[in-house]
KETORPA-24851 format. One line per 10 residues: number of its first residue (from 1); for each residue x, y, z of C-alpha. Coordinates in nm, 2 decimals. Example, Ala and Ser with C-alpha at 12.3 -4.5 7.8 and 13.67 -1.06 7.14 Angstrom:
2
1 = 1.23:-0.45:0.78  1.37:-0.11:0.71
//
This chain:
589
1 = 0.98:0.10:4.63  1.20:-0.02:4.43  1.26:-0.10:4.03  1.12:-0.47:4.05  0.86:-0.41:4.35  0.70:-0.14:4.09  0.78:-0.38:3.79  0.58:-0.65:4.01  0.32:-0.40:4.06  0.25:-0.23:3.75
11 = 0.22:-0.63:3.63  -0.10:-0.69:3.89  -0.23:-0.39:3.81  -0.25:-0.46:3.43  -0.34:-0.86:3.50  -0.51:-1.05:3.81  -0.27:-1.22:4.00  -0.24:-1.62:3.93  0.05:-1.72:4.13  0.41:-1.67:4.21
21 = 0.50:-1.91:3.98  0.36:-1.70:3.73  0.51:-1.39:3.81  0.84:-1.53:3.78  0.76:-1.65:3.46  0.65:-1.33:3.34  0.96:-1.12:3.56  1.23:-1.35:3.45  1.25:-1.35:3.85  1.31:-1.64:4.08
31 = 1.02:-1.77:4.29  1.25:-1.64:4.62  1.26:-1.32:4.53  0.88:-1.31:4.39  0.80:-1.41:4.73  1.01:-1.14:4.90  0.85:-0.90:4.66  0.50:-0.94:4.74  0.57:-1.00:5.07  0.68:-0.62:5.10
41 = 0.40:-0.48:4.91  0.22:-0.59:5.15  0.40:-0.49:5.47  0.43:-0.13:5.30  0.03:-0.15:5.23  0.10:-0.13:4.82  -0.15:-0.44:4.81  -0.37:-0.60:5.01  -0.42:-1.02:5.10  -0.59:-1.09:4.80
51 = -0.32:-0.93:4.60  -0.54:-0.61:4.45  -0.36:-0.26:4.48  -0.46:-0.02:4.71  -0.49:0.36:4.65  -0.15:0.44:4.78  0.01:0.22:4.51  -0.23:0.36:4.26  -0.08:0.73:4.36  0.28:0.60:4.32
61 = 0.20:0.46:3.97  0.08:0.80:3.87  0.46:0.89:3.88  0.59:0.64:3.68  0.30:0.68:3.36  0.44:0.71:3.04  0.45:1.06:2.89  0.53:1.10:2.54  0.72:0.89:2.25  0.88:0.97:2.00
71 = 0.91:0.82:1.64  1.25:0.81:1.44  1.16:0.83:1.10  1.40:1.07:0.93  1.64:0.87:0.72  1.65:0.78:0.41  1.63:0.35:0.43  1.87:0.29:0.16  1.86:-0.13:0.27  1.44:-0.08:0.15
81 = 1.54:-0.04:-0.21  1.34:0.00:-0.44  1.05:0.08:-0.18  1.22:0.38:-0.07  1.24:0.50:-0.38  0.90:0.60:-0.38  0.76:0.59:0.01  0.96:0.61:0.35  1.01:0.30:0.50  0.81:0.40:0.80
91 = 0.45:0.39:0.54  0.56:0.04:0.39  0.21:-0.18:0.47  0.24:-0.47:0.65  -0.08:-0.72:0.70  -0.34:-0.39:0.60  -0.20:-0.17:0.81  0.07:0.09:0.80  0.40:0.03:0.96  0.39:0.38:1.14
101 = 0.05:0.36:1.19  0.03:0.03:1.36  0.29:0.18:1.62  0.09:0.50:1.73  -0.22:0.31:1.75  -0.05:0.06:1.98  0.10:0.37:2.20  -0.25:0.55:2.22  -0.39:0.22:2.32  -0.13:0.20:2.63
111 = -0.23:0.56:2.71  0.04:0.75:2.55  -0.14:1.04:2.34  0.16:1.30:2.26  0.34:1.13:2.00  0.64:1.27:1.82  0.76:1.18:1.47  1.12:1.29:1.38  1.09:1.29:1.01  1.33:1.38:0.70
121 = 1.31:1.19:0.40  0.98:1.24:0.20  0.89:1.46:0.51  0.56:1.55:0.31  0.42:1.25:0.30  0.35:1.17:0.72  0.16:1.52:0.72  -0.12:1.35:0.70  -0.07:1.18:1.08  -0.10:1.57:1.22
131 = -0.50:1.56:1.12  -0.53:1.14:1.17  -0.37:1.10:1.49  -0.29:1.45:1.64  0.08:1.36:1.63  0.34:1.62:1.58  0.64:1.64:1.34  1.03:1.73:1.41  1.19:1.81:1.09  1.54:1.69:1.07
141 = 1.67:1.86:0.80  1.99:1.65:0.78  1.86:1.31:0.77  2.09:1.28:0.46  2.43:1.34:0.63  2.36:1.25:1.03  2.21:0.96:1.12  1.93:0.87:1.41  2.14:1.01:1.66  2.09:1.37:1.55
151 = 1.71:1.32:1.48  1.70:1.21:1.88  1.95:1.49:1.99  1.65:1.73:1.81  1.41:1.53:2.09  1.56:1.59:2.34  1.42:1.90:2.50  1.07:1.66:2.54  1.23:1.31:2.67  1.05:1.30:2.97
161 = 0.90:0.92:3.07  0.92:0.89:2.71  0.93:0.60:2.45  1.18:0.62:2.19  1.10:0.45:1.89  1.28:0.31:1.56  0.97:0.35:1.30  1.07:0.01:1.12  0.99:-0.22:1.43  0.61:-0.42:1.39
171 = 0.54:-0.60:1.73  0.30:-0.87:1.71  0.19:-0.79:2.07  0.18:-0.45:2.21  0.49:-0.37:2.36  0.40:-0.01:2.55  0.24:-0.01:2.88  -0.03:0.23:3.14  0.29:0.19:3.38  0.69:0.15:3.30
181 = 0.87:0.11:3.68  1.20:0.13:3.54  1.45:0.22:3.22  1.46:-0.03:2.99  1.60:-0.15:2.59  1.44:-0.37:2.40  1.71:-0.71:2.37  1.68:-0.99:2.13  1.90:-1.30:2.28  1.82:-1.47:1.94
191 = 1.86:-1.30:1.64  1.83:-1.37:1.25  1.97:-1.06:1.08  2.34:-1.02:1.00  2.37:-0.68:1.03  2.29:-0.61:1.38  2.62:-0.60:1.62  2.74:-0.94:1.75  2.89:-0.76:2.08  2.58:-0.74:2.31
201 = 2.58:-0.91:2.61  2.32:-0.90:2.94  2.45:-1.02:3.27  2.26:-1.18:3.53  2.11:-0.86:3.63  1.92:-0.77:3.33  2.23:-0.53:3.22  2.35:-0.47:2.91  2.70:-0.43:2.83  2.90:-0.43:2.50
211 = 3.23:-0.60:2.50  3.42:-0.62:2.17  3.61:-0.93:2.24  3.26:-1.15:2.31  3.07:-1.27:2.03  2.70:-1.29:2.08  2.33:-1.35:1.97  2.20:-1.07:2.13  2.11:-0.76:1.95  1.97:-0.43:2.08
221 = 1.64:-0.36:1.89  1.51:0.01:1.87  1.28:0.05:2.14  1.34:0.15:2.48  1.19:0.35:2.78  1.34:0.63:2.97  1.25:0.76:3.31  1.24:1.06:3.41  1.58:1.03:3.55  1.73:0.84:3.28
231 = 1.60:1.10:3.04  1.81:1.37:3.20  2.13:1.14:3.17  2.07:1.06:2.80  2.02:1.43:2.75  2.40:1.49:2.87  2.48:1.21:2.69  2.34:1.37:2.34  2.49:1.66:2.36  2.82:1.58:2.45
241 = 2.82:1.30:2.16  2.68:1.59:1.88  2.98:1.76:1.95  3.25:1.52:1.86  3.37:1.49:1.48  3.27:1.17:1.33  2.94:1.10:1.57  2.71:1.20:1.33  2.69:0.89:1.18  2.64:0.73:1.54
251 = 2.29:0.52:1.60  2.08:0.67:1.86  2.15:0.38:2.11  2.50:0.55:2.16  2.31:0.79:2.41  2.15:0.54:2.64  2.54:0.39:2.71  2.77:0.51:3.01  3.11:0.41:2.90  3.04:0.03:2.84
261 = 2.72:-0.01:3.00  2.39:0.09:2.89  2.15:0.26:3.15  1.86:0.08:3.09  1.79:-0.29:3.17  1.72:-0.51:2.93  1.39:-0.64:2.86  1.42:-0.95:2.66  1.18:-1.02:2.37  1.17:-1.35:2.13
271 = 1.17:-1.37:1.75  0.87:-1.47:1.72  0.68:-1.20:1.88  0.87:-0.89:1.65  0.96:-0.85:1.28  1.22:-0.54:1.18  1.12:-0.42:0.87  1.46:-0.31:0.67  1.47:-0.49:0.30  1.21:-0.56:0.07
281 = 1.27:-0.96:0.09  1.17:-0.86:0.49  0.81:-0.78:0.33  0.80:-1.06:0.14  0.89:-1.28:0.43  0.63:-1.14:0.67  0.36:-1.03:0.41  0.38:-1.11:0.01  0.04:-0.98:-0.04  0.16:-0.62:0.13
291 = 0.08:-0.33:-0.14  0.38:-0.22:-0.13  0.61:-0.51:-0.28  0.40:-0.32:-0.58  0.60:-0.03:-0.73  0.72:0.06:-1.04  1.06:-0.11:-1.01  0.93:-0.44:-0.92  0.65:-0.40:-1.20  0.91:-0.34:-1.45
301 = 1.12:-0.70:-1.39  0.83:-0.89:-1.35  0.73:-0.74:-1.68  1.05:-0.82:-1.86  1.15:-1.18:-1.74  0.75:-1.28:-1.71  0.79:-1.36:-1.35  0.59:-1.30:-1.05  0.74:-1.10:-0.81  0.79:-1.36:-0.50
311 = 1.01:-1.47:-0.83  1.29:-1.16:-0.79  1.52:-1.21:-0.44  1.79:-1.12:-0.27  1.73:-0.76:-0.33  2.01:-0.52:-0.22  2.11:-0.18:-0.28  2.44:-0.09:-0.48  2.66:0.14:-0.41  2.48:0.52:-0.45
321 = 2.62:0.62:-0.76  2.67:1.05:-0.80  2.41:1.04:-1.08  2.17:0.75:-1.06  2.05:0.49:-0.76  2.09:0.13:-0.85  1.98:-0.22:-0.69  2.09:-0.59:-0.76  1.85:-0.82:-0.82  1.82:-1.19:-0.86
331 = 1.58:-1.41:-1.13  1.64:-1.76:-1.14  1.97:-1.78:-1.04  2.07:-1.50:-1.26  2.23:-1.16:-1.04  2.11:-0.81:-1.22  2.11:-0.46:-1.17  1.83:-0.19:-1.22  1.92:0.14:-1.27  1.69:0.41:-1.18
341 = 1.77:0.81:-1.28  1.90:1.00:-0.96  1.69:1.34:-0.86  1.75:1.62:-1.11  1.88:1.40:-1.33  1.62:1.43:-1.65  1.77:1.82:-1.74  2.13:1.65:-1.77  2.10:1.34:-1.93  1.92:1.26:-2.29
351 = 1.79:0.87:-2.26  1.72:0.87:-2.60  2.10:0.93:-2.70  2.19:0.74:-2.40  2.03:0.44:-2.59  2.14:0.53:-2.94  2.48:0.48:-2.79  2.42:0.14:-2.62  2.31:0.00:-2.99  2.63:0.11:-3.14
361 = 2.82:-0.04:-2.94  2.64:-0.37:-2.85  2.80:-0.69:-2.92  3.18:-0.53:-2.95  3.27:-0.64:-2.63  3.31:-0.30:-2.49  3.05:-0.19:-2.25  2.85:-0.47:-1.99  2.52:-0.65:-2.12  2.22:-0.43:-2.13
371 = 1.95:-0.65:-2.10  1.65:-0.33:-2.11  1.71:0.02:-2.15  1.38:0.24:-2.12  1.47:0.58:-2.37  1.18:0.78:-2.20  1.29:0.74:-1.76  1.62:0.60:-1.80  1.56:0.27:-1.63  1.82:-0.01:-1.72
381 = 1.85:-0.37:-1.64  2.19:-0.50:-1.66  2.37:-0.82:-1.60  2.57:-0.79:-1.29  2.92:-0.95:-1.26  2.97:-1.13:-0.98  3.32:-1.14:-0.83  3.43:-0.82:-1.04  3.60:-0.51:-0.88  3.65:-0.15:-1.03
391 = 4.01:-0.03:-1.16  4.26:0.09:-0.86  4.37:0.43:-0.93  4.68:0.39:-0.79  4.74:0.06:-0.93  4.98:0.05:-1.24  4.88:-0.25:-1.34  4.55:-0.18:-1.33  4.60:0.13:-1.50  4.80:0.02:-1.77
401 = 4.52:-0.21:-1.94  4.25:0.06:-1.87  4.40:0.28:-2.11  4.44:0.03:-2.31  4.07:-0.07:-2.28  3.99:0.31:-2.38  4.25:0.32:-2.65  4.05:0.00:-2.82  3.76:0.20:-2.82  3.86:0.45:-2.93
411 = 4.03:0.32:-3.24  3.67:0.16:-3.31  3.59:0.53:-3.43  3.25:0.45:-3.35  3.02:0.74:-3.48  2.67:0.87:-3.33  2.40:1.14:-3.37  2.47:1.35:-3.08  2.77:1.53:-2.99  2.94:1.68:-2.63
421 = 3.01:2.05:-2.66  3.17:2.14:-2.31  3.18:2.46:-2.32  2.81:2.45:-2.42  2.72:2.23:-2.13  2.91:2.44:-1.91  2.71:2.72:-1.96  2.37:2.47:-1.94  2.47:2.34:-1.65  2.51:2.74:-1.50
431 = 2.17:2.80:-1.61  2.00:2.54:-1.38  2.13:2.74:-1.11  1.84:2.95:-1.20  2.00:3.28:-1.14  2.19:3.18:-0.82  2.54:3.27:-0.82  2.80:3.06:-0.82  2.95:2.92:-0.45  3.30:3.04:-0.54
441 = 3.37:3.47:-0.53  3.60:3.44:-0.81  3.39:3.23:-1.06  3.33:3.49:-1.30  3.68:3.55:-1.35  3.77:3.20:-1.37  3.50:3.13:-1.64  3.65:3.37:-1.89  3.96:3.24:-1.86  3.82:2.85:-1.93
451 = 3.61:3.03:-2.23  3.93:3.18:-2.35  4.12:2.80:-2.41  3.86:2.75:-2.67  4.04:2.85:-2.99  4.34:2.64:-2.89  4.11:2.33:-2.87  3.96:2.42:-3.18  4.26:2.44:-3.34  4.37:2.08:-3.19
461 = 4.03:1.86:-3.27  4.12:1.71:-3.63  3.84:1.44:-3.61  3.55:1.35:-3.31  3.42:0.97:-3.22  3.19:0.85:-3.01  3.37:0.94:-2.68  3.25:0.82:-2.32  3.27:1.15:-2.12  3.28:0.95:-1.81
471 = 3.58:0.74:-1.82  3.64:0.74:-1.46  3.81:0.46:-1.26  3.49:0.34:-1.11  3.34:0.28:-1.42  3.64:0.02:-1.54  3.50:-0.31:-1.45  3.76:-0.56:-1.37  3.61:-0.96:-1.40  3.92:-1.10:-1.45
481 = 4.32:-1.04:-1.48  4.27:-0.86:-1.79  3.89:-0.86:-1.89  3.76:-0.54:-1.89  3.40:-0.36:-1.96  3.37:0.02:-1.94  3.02:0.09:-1.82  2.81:0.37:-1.75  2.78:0.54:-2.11  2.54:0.85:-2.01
491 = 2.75:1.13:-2.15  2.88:0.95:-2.41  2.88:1.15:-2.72  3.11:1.28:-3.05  3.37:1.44:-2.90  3.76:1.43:-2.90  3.85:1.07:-2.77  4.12:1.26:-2.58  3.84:1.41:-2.37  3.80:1.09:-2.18
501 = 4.16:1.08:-2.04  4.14:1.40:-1.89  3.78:1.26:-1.70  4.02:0.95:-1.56  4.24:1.18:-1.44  3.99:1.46:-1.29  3.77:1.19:-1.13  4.07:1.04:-0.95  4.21:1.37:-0.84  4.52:1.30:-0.97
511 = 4.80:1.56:-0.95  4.99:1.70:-1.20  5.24:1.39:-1.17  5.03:1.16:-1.19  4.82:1.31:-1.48  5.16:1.29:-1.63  5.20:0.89:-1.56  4.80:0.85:-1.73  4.92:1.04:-2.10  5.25:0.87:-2.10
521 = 5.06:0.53:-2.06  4.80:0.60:-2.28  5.05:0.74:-2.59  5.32:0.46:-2.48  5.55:0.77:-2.37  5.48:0.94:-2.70  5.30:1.24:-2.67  5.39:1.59:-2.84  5.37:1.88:-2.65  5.04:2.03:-2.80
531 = 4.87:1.75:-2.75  4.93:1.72:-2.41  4.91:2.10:-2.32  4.53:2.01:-2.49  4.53:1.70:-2.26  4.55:2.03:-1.98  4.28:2.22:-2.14  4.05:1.96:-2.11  4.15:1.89:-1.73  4.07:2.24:-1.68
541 = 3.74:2.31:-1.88  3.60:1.98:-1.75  3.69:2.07:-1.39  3.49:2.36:-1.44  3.19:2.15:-1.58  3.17:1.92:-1.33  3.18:2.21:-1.09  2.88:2.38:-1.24  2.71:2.00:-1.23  2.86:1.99:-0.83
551 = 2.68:2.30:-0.77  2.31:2.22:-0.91  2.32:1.88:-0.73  2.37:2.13:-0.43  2.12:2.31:-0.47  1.93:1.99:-0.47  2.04:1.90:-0.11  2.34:1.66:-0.27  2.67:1.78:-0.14  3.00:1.59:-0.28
561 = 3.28:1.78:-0.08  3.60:1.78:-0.17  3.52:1.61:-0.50  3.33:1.95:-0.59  3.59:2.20:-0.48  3.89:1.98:-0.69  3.72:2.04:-0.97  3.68:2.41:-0.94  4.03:2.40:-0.85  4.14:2.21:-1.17
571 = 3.99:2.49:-1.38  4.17:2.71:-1.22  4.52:2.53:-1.17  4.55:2.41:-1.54  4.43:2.73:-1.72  4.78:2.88:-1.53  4.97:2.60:-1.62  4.82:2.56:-2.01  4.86:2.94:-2.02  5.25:2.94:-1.91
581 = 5.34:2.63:-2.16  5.21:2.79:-2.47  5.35:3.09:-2.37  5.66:2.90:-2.35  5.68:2.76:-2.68  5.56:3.06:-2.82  5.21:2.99:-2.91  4.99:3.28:-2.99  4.73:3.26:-2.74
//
């Protein structure tokens, strides 16, 4: 028997016959080969003249009964924002009931009772399916560097007739069935969303096939069953794929594909009978009285511009900043962003100095428009800029009228309450290791010798202003030729105002040349010696901060590569080269 006499089969078995008319409705068949279908059924005693199956069909189907599924729920759902801040998109509620849940009950309905939920994110919170619906969990404990393709490679051992699901699909209509005859991926010939790929097509035989050059409607949901067979294949697939650089960030799909074309067939499915659940606004769209449009985010800008929250749109995330996580919102017309503190951040920032700074410097045309700023959880609503771009670090230009964006500050001489001791922070920051040691064998060593530049620094400081301690590249905000806002004002604190062009210069992981090219800019090619050899200290004591900072956001599962080992390597580097210069002019250090 082949594919489309059990796909034929498994379709009288679950519904009386009406007519061959029907069937190729239902089969996407023509009437021809409906008829030659059921005419060979017959002859091979699968059914009998009135169409019902006999008990040698019935033994076949046995073979081709679903076994397992499993559930991809690991990753993190950054498009959700701000839901994902607080659940996994997987529990987002839609029409009462819970996305996740909604899937296993429609699995257990078709028969399918060992269900398997990959899980990553806020792992904690689907323990409770273990007791509710006897499922069982696969941790993948990289959900925050490998994408879906890894959380299926850790499924693989148990693909056997097996469902694979993505846990942000909500089917209208139950999509699993008592019987599957053949392979087959879930296609949408029609789709709405603009970030699906535009490269799918299916050919008159039900294949799918990607093709660069083509253009197309189609996109490949996540959903699709694997026969025995097929299972073995993707298998291969997986584990060849894990072990190439770069595939990590691969969706699952990948697996299913030999060369061009995909091993399953397609089975077609219309927009109306689906929903893919990946923004907020896709809530909204399908459910605006769902629970969860009701979090503490939404609460808060409904609060402040007296809105209701069908009010707030086009909700998207911004790029994941290394401290905090940030969305754009939109309010009658208006674009804004809301800042929310990143993990671990309320032992390094103070939100109450944090806002003492943003009133000295309101209205002086230095920092972007702070339109709330909550002193107690850090949450900020800000007017976005649309059209603006961040400074180019290897952009003269661009480089030139950042300095002299910093210099106006810093002439202001603007004064506040709290003050930046780095070496103090250094040590803070090496405290919420909690007794770990440091990453890096020689740390100790390279720690004294930071600790030792102090008395040349103090000897250097004449007078401290409000200084931003971040003044990194990223946080230069271009909306015109030459109009510029620094943002991001966290650190800022009393401190030399010299401090910040050494952060420029560390963030951008600048060599010594080019650190060169950022003083001579900022002093219009007249800097002294000393104060440039302090211009070094700084480079290498604040390296070694942001390493210590590099290392607790390890320890909380947030890895920043090479950015973390430049900075260690800055400490190290410019204590030689700070070192050998005032040795050089004779310094007593």
């Amino acid at each position: 028997m082949n594919a489309k006499e059990f796909y034929v089969l498994s379709l009288l078995l679950n519904s009386p016959y009406v007519s061959q008319r029907n069937l190729s409705s239902r089969t996407n068949f023509s009437l021809g080969t409906i008829n030659n279908i059921l005419k060979k059924l017959l002859q091979n005693g699968y059914i009998d003249k009135n169409m019902n199956l006999t008990n040698a069909s019935k033994d076949d189907l046995k073979k081709i009964k679903p076994k397992n599924a499993v559930i991809l729920s690991a990753g993190i759902g950054l498009r959700m924002v701000p839901i994902h801040f607080e659940t996994p998109k997987a529990l987002a509620e839609i029409k009462g009931e819970i996305l996740i849940e909604r899937l296993i009950r429609q699995l257990q309905e078709a028969g399918v009772k060992d269900i398997y939920v990959v899980v990553g994110f806020m792992k904690e919170k689907f323990e409770y399916l273990i007791e509710k619906f006897k499922v069982k969990l696969i941790v993948n404990t990289e959900y925050f560097k490998k994408s879906n393709l890894h959380s299926l490679k850790l499924s693989s051992e148990i693909l056997d007739n097996s469902y694979i699901i993505n846990c942000n699909l909500y089917f209208n209509k139950n999509p699993f069935n008592l019987y599957e005859p053949y392979s087959w991926c879930m296609v949408n010939e029609s789709k709405n969303s603009e970030d699906t790929e535009n490269n799918v097509y299916i050919n008159k035989k039900n294949k799918i096939f990607i093709d660069y050059k083509k253009q197309s409607n189609s996109e490949i949901l996540g959903l699709c069953y694997l026969s025995k067979k097929d299972c073995d294949f993707v298998k291969n697939n997986l584990s060849k794929l894990s072990k190439v650089f770069g595939n990590e960030y691969l969706p699952w799909q990948n697996a299913l594909f030999n060369k061009n074309e995909m091993l399953p067939q397609a089975k077609k499915i219309d927009n109306c009978d689906f929903f893919k659940i990946n923004t907020y606004n896709d809530i909204i769209n399908i459910d605006n009285n769902s629970n969860s449009l009701e979090n503490d985010s939404i609460n808060l800008i409904k609060k402040i511009f007296n809105i209701k929250k069908e009010d707030i749109y086009d909700i998207k995330v911004l790029k994941k900043g290394m401290t905090n996580r940030s969305f754009i919102f939109t309010v009658k017309k208006e674009k804004y962003i809301l800042r929310i503190p990143g993990k671990g951040t309320d032992f390094l920032i103070n939100r109450k100095e944090e806002k003492e700074t943003y009133d000295i410097i309101n209205g002086k045309n230095i920092c972007d428009d702070v339109i709330y700023i909550n002193e107690k959880n850090g949450y900020k609503i800000s007017k976005f800029f649309e059209n603006s771009r961040c400074c180019d670090k290897d952009s003269e230009d661009d480089l030139k009228l950042c300095m002299k964006k910093l210099k106006e500050f810093h002439n202001l001489k603007l004064k506040v309450n709290h003050e930046f001791d780095i070496f103090e922070k250094i040590n803070f920051y090496q405290s919420l290791w909690k007794e770990k040691k440091s990453i890096y064998k020689d740390y100790d060593i390279t720690k004294k010798n930071i600790k030792s530049l102090k008395p040349f620094i103090d000897s250097m400081v004449k007078e401290k202003y409000l200084t931003h301690m971040d003044a990194n590249c990223d946080n230069f905000l271009f909306l015109g030729k030459k109009d510029i806002k620094l943002i991001d004002w966290e650190y800022a604190s009393m401190q030399d105002p010299h401090v910040d062009i050494a952060m420029f210069c560390i963030y951008a992981m600048y060599d010594k040349k080019q650190i060169d090219k950022i003083i001579d800019i900022y002093f219009e090619n007249n800097c002294d010696i000393l104060n440039r050899i302090k211009i070094y200290s700084y480079i290498a004591c604040c390296g070694l901060l942001w390493s210590n900072w590099c290392e607790y956001k390890l320890q909380l599962g947030i890895e920043f590569g090479e950015y973390s080992i430049k900075q260690y390597s800055y400490a190290k580097e410019f204590y030689i080269i700070v070192k050998e210069m005032l040795k050089n002019i004779n310094y007593n250090f």
